[in-house]
Each structure stands twice: as C-alpha cells, then as structure tokens.
C-alpha atoms as one frame of an Amber mdcrd trajectory, in Angstrom:
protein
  31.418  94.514 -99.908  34.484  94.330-101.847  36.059  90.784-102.397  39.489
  90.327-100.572  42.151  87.471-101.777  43.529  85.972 -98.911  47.053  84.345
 -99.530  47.848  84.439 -95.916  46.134  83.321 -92.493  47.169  86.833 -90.887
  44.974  88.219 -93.794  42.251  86.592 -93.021  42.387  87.565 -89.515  42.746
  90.798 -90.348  39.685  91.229 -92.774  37.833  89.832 -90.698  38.868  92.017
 -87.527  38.413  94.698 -90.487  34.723  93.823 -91.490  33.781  93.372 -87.927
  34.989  97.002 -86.910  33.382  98.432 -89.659  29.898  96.595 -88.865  30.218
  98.300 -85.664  30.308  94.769 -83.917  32.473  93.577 -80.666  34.314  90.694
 -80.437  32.169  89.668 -77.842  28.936  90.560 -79.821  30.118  88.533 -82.816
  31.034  85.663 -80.436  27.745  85.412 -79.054  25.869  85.068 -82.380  27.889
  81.647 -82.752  28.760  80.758 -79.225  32.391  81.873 -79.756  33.197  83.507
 -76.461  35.272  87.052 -76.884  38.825  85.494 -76.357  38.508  83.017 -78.787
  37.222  85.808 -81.522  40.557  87.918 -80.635  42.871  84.853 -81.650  40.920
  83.910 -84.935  41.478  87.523 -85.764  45.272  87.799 -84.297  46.386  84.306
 -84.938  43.788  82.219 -86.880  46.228  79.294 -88.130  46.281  78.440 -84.500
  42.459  77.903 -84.605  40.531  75.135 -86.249  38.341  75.503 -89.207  35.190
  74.631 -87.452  35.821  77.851 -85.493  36.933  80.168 -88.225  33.499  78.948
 -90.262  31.876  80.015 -87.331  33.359  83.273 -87.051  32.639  84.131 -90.837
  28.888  82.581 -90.490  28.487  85.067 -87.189  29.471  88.221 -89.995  27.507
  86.364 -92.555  30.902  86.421 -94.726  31.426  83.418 -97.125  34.645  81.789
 -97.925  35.141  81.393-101.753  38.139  79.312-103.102  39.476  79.839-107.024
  42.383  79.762-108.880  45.387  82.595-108.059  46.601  84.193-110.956  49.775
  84.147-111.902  51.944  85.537-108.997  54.019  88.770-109.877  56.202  87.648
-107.071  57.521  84.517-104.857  54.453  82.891-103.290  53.715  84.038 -99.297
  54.696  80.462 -98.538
C-alpha cells in the first residue's frame, strides 16, 4: 500500500472509505471487527472531525492501517487550514 499525506480530515475519510472499497469490505463488515456499528463507519468516512479519536483508531485498527505523524514539507501553497 502506498502512503497517503493527509492534510485534511475529509482526506482521511476518504482513504479510508478508499482502502476499505478496495479490500472488498462493508461498512458494516469493518464495523463489526471493532464493534463500530455501520452508521458510525459512514460518518468517520463522510465526516470524521465530527468523530472522536478513540473511534477513528478503531476504524484504522479494523483495516489494520496505521497512523504515522512527520514533518510536512515545505508547502507549495497556503496551508488547508
């Protein structure tokens, strides 16, 4: 897998939609790894800074995704906040 610099919390939600489709899982099969139930997967992947981090962790450990923080690079452009 390919890493993916997330600047945003729509990007994250849609990796991880992204990851999940191409693992061939369902929300609701992801959610019941972790004991996330379906709706709750669909707003950590539509809206995750309305969710709390203990639920997005659980959402990545479900995938078995990882989150990694470093330093950004210099931006070519105004930040995305």
């Amino acid at each position: 897998m390919n890493d993916y610099p997330i600047k945003t919390p729509q990007q994250l939600g849609a990796v991880v939609a992204g990851y999940r489709k191409d693992r061939g899982f369902s929300q609701q099969a992801v959610g019941a790894r972790v004991g996330l139930a379906q709706s709750v997967v669909s707003l950590l992947e539509k809206s995750p800074e309305r969710a709390g981090l203990a639920r997005i962790f659980k959402l990545l450990a479900a995938l078995d995704l990882e989150l990694v923080v470093r330093p950004r690079g210099k931006p070519a452009h105004k930040s995305d906040w």
